[in-house]
ChimeraX commands (.cxc) that place a marker at each C-alpha (Angstrom):
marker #1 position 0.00,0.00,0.00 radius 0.5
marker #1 position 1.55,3.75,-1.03 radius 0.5
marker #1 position -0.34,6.85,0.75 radius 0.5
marker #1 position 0.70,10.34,-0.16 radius 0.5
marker #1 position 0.42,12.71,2.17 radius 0.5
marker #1 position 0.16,16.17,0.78 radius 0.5
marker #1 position -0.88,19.24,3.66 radius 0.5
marker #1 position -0.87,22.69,3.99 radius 0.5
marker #1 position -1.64,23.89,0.57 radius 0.5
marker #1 position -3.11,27.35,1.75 radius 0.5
marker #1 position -5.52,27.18,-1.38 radius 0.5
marker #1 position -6.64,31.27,-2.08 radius 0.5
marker #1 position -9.35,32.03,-4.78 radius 0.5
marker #1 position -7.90,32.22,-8.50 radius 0.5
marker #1 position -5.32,35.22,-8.57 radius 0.5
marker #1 position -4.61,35.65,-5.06 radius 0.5
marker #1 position -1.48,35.05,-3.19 radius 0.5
marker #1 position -0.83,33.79,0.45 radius 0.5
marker #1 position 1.04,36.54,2.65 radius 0.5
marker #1 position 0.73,38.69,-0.93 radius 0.5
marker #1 position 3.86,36.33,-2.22 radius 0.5
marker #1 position 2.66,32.62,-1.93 radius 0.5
marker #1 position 0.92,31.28,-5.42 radius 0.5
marker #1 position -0.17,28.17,-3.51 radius 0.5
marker #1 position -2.56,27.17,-6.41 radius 0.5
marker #1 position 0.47,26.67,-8.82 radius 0.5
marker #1 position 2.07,24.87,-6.26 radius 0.5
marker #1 position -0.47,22.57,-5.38 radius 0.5
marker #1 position -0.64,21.75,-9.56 radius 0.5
marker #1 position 3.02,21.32,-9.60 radius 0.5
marker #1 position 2.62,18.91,-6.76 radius 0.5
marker #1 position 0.00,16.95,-8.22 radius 0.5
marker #1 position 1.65,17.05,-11.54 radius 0.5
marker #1 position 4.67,15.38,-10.17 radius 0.5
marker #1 position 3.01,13.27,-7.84 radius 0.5
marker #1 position 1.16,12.06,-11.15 radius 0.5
marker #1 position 4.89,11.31,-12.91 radius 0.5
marker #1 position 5.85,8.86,-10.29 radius 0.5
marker #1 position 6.33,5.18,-11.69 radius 0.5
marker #1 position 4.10,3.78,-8.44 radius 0.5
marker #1 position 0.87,5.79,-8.28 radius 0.5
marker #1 position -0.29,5.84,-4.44 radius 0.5
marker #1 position -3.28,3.84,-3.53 radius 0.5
marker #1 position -5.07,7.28,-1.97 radius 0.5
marker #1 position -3.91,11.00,-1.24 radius 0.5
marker #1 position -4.35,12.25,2.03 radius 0.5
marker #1 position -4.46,15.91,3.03 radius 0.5
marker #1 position -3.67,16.89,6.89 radius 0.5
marker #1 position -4.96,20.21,7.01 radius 0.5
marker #1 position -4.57,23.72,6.12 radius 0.5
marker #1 position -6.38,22.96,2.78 radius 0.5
marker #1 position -7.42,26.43,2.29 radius 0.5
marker #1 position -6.10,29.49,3.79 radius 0.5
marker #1 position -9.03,31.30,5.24 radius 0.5
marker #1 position -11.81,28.66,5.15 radius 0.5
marker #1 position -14.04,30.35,3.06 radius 0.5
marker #1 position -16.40,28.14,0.46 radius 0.5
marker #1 position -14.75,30.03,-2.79 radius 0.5
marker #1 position -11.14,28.82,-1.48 radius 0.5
marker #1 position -13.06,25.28,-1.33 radius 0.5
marker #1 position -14.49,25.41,-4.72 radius 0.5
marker #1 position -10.75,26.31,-6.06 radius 0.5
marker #1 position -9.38,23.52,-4.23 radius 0.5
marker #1 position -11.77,20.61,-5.70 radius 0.5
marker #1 position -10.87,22.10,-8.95 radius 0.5
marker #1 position -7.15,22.10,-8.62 radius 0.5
marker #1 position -7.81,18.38,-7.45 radius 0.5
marker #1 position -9.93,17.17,-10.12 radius 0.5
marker #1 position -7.45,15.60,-12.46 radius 0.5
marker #1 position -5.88,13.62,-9.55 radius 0.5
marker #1 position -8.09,10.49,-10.51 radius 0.5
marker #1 position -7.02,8.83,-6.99 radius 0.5
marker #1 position -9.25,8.51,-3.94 radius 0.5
marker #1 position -8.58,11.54,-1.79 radius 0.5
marker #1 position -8.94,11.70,1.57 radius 0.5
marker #1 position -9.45,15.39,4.07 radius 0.5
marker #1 position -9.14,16.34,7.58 radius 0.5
marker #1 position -9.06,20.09,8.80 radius 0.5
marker #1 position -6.25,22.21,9.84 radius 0.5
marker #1 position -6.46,25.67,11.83 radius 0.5
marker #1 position -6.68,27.97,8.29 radius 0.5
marker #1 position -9.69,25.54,7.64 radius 0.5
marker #1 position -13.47,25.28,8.74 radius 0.5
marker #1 position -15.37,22.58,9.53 radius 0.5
marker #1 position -19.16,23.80,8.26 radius 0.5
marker #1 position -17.83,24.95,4.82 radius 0.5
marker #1 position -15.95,21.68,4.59 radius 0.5
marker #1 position -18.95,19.57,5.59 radius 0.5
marker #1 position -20.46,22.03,2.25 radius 0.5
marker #1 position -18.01,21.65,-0.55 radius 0.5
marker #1 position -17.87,17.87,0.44 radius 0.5
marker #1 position -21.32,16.92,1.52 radius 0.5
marker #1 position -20.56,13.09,0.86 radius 0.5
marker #1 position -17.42,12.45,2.86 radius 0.5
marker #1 position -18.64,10.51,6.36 radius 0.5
marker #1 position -18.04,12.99,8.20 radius 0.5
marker #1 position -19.83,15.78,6.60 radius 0.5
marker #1 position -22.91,13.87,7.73 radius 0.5
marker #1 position -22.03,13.80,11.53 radius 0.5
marker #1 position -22.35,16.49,13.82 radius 0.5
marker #1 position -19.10,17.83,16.06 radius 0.5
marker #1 position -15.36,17.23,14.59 radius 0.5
marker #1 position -14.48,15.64,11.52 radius 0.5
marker #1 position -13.44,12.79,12.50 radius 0.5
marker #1 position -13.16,9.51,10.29 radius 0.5
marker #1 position -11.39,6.28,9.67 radius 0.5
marker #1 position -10.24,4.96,6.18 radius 0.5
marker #1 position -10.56,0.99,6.05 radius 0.5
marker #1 position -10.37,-1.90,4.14 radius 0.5
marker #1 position -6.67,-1.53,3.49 radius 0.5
marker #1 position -3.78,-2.92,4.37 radius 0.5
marker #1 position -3.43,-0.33,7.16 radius 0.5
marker #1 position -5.84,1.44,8.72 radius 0.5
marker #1 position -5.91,5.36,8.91 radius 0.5
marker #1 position -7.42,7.07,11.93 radius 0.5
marker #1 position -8.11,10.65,10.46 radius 0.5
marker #1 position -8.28,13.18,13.74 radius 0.5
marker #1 position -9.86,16.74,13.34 radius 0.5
marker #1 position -7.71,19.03,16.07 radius 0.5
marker #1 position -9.42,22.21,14.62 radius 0.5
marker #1 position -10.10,24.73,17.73 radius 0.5
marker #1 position -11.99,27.91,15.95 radius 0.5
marker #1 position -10.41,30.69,16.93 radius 0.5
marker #1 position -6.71,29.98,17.20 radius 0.5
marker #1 position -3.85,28.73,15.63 radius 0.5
marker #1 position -3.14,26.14,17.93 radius 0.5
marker #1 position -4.81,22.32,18.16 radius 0.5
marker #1 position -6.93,20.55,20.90 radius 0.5
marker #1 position -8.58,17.01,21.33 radius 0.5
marker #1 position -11.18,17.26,23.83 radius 0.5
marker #1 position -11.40,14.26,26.76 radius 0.5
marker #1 position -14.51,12.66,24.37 radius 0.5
marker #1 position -12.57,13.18,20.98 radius 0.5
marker #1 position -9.16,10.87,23.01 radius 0.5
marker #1 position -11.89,8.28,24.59 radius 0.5
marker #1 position -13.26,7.49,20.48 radius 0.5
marker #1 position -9.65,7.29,19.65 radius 0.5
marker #1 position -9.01,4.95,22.50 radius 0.5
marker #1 position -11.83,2.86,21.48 radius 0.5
marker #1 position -11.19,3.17,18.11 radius 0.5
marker #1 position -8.05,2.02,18.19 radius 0.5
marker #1 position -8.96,-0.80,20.53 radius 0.5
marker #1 position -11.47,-2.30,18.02 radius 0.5
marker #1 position -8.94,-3.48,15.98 radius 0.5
marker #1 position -5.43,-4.28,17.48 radius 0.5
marker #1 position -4.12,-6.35,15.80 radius 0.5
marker #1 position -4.21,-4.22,12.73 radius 0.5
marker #1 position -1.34,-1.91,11.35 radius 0.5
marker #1 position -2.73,1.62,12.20 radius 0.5
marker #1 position -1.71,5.20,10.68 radius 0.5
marker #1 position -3.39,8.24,13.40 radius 0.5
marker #1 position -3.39,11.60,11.45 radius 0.5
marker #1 position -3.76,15.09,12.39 radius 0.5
marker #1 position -2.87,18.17,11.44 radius 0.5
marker #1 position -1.74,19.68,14.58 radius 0.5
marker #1 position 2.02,18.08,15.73 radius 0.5
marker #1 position 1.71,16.25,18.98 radius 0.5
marker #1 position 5.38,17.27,20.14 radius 0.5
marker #1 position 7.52,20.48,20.35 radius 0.5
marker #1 position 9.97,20.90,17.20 radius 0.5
marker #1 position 11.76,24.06,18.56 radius 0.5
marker #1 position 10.45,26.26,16.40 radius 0.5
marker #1 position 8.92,28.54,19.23 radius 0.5
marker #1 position 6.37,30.35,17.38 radius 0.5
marker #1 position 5.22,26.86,15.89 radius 0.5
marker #1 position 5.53,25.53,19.29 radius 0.5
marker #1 position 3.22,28.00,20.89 radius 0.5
marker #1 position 0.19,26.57,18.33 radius 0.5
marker #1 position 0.97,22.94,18.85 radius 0.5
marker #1 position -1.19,20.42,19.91 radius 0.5
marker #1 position -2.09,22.19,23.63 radius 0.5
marker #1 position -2.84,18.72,24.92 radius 0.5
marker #1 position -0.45,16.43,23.87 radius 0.5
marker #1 position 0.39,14.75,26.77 radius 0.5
marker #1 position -3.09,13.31,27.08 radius 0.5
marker #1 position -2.91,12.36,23.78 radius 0.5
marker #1 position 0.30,10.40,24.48 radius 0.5
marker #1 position -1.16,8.36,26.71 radius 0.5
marker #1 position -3.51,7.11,24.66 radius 0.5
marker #1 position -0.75,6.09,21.30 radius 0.5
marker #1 position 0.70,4.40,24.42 radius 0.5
marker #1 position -1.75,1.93,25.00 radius 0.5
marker #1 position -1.47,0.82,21.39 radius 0.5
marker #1 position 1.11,-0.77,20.36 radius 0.5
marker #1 position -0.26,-1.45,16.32 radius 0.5
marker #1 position 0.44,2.24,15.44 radius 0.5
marker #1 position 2.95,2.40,12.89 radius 0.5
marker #1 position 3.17,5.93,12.66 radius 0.5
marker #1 position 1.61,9.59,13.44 radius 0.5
marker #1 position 1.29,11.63,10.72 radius 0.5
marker #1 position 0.83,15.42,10.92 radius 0.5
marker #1 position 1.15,18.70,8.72 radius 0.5
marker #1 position 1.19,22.49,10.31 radius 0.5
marker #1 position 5.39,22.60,10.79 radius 0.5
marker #1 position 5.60,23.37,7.29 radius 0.5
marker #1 position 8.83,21.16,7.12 radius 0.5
marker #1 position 9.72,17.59,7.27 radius 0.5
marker #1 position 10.41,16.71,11.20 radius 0.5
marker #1 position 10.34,13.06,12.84 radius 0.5
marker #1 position 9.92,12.83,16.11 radius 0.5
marker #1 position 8.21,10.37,18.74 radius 0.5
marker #1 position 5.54,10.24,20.89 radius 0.5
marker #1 position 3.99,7.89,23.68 radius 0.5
marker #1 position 6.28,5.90,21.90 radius 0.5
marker #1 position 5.04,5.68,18.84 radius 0.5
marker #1 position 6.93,7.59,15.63 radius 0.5
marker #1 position 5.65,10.57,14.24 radius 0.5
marker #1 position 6.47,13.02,11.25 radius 0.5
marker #1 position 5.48,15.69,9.94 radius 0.5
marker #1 position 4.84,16.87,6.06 radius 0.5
marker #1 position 6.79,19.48,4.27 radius 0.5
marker #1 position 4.05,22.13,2.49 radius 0.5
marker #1 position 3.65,21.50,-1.60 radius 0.5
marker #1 position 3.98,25.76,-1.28 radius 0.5
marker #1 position 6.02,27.66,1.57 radius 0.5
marker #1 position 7.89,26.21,4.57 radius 0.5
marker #1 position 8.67,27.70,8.02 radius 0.5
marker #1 position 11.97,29.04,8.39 radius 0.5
marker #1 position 13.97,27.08,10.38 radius 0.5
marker #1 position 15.59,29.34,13.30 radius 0.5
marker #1 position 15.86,27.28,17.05 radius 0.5
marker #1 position 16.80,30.93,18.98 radius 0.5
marker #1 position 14.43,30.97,21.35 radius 0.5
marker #1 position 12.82,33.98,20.55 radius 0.5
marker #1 position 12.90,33.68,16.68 radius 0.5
marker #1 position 10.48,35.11,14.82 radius 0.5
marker #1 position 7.39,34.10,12.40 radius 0.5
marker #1 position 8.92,33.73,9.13 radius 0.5
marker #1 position 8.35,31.00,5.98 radius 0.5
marker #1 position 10.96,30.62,3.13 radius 0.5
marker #1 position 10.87,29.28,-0.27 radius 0.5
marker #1 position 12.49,25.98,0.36 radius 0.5
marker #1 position 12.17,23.36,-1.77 radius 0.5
marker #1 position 8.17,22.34,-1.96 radius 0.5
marker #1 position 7.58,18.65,-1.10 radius 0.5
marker #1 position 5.40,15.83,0.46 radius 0.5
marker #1 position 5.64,12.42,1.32 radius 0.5
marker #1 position 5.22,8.84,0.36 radius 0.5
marker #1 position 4.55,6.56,3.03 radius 0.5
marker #1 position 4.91,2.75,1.59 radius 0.5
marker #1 position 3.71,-0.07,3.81 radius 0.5
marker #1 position 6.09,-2.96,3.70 radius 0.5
marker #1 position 4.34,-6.18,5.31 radius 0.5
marker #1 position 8.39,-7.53,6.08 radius 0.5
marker #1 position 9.21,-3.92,7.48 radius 0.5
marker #1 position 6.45,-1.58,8.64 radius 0.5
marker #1 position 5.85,1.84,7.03 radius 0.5
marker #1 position 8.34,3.32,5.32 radius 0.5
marker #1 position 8.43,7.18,4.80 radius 0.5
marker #1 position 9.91,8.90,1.67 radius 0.5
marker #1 position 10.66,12.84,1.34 radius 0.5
marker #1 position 10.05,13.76,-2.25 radius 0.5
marker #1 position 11.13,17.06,-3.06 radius 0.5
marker #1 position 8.63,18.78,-6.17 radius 0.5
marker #1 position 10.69,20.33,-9.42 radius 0.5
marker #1 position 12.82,19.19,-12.57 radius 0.5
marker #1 position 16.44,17.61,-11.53 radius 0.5
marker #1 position 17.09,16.22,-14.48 radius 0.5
marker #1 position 17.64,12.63,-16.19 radius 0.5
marker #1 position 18.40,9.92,-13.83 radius 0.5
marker #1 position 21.64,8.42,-14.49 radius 0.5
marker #1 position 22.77,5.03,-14.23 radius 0.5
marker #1 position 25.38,3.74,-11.39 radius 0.5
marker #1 position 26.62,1.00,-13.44 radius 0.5
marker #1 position 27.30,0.25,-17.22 radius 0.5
marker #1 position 28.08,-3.02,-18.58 radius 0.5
marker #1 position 27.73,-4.96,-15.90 radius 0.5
marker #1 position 30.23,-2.60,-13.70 radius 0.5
marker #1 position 30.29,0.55,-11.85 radius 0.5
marker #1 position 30.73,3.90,-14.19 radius 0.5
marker #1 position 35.00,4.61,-13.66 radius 0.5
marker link #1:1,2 radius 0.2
marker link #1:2,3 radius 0.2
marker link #1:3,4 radius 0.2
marker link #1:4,5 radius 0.2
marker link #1:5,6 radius 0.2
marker link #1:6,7 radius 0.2
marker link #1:7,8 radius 0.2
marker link #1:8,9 radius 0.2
marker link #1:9,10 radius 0.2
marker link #1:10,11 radius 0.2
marker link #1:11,12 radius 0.2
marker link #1:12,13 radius 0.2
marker link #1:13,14 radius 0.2
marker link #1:14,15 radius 0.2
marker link #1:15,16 radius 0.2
marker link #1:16,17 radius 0.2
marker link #1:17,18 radius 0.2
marker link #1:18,19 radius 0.2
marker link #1:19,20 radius 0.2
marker link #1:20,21 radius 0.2
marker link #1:21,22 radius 0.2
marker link #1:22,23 radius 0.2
marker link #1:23,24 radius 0.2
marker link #1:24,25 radius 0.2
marker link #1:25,26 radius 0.2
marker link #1:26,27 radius 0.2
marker link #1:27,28 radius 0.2
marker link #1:28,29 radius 0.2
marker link #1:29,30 radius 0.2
marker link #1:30,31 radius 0.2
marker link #1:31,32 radius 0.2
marker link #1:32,33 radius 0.2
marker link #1:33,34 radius 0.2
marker link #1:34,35 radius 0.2
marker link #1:35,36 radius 0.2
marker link #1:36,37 radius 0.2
marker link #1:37,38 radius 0.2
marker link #1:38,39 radius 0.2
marker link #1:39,40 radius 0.2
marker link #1:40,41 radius 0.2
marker link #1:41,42 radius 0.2
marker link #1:42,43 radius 0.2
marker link #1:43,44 radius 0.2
marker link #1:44,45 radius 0.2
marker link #1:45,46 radius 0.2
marker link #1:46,47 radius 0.2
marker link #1:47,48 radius 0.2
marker link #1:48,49 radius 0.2
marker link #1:49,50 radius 0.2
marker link #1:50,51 radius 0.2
marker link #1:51,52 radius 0.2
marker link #1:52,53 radius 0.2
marker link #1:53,54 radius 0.2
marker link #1:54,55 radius 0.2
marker link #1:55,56 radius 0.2
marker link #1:56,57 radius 0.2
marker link #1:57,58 radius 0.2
marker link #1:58,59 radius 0.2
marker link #1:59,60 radius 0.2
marker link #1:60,61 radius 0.2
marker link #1:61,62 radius 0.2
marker link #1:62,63 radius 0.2
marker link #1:63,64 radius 0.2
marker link #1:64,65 radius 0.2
marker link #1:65,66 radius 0.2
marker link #1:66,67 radius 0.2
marker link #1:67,68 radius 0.2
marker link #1:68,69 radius 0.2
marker link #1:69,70 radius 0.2
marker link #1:70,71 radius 0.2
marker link #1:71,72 radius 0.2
marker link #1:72,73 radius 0.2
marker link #1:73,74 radius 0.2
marker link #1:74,75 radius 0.2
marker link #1:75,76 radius 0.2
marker link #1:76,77 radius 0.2
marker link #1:77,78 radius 0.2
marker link #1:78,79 radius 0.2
marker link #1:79,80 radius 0.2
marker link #1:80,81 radius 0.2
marker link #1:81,82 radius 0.2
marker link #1:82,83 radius 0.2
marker link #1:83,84 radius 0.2
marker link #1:84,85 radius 0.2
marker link #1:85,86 radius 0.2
marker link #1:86,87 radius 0.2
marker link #1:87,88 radius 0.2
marker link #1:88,89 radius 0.2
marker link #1:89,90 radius 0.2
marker link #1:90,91 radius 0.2
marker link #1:91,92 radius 0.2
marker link #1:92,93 radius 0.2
marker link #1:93,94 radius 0.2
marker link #1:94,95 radius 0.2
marker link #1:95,96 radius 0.2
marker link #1:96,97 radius 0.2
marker link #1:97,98 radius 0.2
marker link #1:98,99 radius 0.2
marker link #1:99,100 radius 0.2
marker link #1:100,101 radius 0.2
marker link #1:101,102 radius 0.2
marker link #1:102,103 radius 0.2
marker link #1:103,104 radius 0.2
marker link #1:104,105 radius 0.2
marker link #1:105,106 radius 0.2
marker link #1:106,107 radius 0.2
marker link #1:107,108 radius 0.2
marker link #1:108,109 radius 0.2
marker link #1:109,110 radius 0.2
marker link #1:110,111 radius 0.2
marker link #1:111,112 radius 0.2
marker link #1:112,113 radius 0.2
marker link #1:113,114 radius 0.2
marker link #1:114,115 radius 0.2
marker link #1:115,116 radius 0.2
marker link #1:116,117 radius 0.2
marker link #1:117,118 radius 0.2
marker link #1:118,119 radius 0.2
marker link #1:119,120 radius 0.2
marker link #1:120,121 radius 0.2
marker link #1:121,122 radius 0.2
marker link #1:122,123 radius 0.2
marker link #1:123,124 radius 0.2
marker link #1:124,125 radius 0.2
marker link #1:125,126 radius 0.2
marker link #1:126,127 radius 0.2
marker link #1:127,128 radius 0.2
marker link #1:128,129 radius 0.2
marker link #1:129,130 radius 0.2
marker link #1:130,131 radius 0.2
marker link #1:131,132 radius 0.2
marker link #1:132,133 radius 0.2
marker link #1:133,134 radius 0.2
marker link #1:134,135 radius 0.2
marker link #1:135,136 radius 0.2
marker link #1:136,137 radius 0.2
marker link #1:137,138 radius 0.2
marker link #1:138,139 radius 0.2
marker link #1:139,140 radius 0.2
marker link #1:140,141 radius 0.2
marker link #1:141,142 radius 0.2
marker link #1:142,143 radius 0.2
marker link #1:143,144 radius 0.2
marker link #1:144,145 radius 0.2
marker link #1:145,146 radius 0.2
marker link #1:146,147 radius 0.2
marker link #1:147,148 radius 0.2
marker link #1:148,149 radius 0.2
marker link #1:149,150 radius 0.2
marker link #1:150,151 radius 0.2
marker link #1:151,152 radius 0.2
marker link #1:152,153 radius 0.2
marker link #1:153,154 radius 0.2
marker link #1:154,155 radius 0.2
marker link #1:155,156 radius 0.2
marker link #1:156,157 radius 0.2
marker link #1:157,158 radius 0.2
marker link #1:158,159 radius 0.2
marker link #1:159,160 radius 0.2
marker link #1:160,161 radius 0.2
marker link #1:161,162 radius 0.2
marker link #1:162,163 radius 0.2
marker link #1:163,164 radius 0.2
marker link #1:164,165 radius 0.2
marker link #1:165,166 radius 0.2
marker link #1:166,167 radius 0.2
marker link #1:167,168 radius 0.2
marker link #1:168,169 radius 0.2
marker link #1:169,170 radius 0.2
marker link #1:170,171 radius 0.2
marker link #1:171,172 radius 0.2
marker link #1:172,173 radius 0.2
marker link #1:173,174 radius 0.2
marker link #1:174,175 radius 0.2
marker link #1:175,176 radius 0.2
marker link #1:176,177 radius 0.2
marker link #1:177,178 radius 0.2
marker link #1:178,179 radius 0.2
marker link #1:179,180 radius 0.2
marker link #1:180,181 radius 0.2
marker link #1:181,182 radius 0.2
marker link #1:182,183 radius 0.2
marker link #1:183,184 radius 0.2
marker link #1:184,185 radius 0.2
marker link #1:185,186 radius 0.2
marker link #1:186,187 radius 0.2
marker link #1:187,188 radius 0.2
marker link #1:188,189 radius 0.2
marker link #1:189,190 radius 0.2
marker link #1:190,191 radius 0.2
marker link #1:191,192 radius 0.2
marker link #1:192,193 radius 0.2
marker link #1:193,194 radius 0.2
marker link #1:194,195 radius 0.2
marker link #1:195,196 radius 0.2
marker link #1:196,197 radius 0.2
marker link #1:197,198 radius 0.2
marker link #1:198,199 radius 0.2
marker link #1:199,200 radius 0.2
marker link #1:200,201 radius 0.2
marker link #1:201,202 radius 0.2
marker link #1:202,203 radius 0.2
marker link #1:203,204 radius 0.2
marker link #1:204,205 radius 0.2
marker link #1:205,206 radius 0.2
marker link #1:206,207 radius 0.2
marker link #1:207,208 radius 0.2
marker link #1:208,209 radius 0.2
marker link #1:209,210 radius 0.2
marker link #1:210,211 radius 0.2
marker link #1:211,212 radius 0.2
marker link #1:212,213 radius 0.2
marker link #1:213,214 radius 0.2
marker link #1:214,215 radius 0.2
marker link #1:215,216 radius 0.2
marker link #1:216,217 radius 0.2
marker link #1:217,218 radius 0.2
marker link #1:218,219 radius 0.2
marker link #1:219,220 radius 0.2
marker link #1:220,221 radius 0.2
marker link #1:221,222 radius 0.2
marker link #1:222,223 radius 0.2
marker link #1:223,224 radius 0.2
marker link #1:224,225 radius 0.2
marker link #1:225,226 radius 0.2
marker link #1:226,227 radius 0.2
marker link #1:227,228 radius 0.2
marker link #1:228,229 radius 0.2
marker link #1:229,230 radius 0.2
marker link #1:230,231 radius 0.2
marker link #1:231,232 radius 0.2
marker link #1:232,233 radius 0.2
marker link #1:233,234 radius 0.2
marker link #1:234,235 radius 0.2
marker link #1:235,236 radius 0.2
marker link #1:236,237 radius 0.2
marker link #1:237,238 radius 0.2
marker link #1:238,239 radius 0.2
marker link #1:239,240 radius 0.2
marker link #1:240,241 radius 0.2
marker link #1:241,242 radius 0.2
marker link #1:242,243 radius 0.2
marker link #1:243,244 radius 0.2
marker link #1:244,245 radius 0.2
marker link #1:245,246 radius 0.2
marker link #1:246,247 radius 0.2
marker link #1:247,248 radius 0.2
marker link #1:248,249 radius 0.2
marker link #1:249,250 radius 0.2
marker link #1:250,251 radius 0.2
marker link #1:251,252 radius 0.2
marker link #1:252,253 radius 0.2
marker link #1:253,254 radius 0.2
marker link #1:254,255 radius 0.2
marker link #1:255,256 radius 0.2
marker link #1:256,257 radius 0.2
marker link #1:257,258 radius 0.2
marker link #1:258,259 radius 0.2
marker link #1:259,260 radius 0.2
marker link #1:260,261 radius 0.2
marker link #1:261,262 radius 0.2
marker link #1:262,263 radius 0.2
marker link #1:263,264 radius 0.2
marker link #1:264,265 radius 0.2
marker link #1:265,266 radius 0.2
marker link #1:266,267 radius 0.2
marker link #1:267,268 radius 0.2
marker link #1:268,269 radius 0.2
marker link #1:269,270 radius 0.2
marker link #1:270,271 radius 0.2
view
């Protein structure tokens, strides 16, 4: 089984860019378009949050058009820049958009299961699972343990030491530790938000997060750095689900770099 993960994409209506720099609807079609050159095509695409930039049901509209020559199953949860009602309109078929509260959802019938968390709090930046919203993960995850489980969220459930990222983490993540704890059959965590690829772990249990198809954070560890992104290479990741091996996690980095050139010729390695 291959899952992309794509997140962040900051979708604006047509002709508008994020932080008046940021074309994130080129970007997202650049990502796509590569994604679609790859000689494995991924079994589904799923998007940890931050699909649009201000929520609004034009930036939603923009965002199922960029998507619809993807021709793979695509699967959504909400980040802060998102919100939940005018999700639950532009997609009124998903589960979820049937179902009252947080967006929550689970993707089955594969070879590993995905536990899709919604961490939205309205109103701020930062991310929050509420003691109900930890108990139907709990349970959740109890229903089936002896299957190989994925738990994603936008929000990061650890501190990266970025300290303005840090300050709009998830605000509960010990709680939410406790509960990956219990469960052994998580293979990994997957989040978005940190605009960069970061690994990390938690209750034991591996997480990482997705670089943005777009922008990235800047990566400054002073203490008392400020909110800044840079135009770093654009990327997302692969996550390939080897029976022998677990889940295996691949950085793929968006643009040309040329031919690909062989190691060996003849039989030997290129002198």
């Amino acid at each position: 089984m291959l899952i992309a993960q794509i997140s962040d994409t900051h979708i604006k209506t047509p002709g508008r860019l994020a932080y008046g720099q940021v074309d994130t609807s080129t970007a997202l079609t650049a990502c796509l378009a590569h994604l679609a050159r790859q000689d494995t095509q991924p079994d589904l695409v799923l998007f940890t949050g931050d699909l649009a930039d201000f929520g609004t049901p034009d930036e939603y509209a923009h965002f199922k058009q960029l998507l619809a020559p993807l021709g793979l199953p695509v699967y959504l949860l909400p980040g802060n820049h998102d919100d939940r009602e005018a999700m639950r309109a532009a997609w009124p078929d998903a589960p979820w958009a049937r179902r009252p509260g947080r967006l929550h959802s689970v993707i089955e019938n594969w070879p590993i299961r995905i536990i899709c968390l919604d961490t939205l709090r309205p109103g701020s930046g930062g991310g929050h699972l509420d003691p109900e919203d930890l108990a139907w993960l709990d349970s959740t995850l109890a229903e089936k343990p002896g299957q190989p489980t994925i738990v994603a969220m936008h929000h990061p459930p650890f501190l990266c030491g970025v300290t303005h990222m840090d300050a709009i983490s998830l605000d509960n993540a010990p709680d939410f530790a406790a509960v990956v704890a219990r469960h052994p059959h998580i293979q990994r965590i997957l989040c978005g938000h940190l605009h960069r690829p970061i690994h990390a772990q938690v209750g034991g249990r591996p997480v990482v997060s997705a670089p943005s198809p777009a922008h990235q954070v800047a990566l400054d560890l002073a203490p008392d750095a400020p909110s800044r992104f840079i135009m770093e290479p654009p990327g997302y990741l692969l996550h390939l689900w080897v029976p022998r091996s677990g889940l295996v996690t691949h950085t793929m980095v968006i643009g040309d770099y040329g031919a690909r050139h062989p190691f060996f010729k003849d039989g030997s390695l290129i002198d």
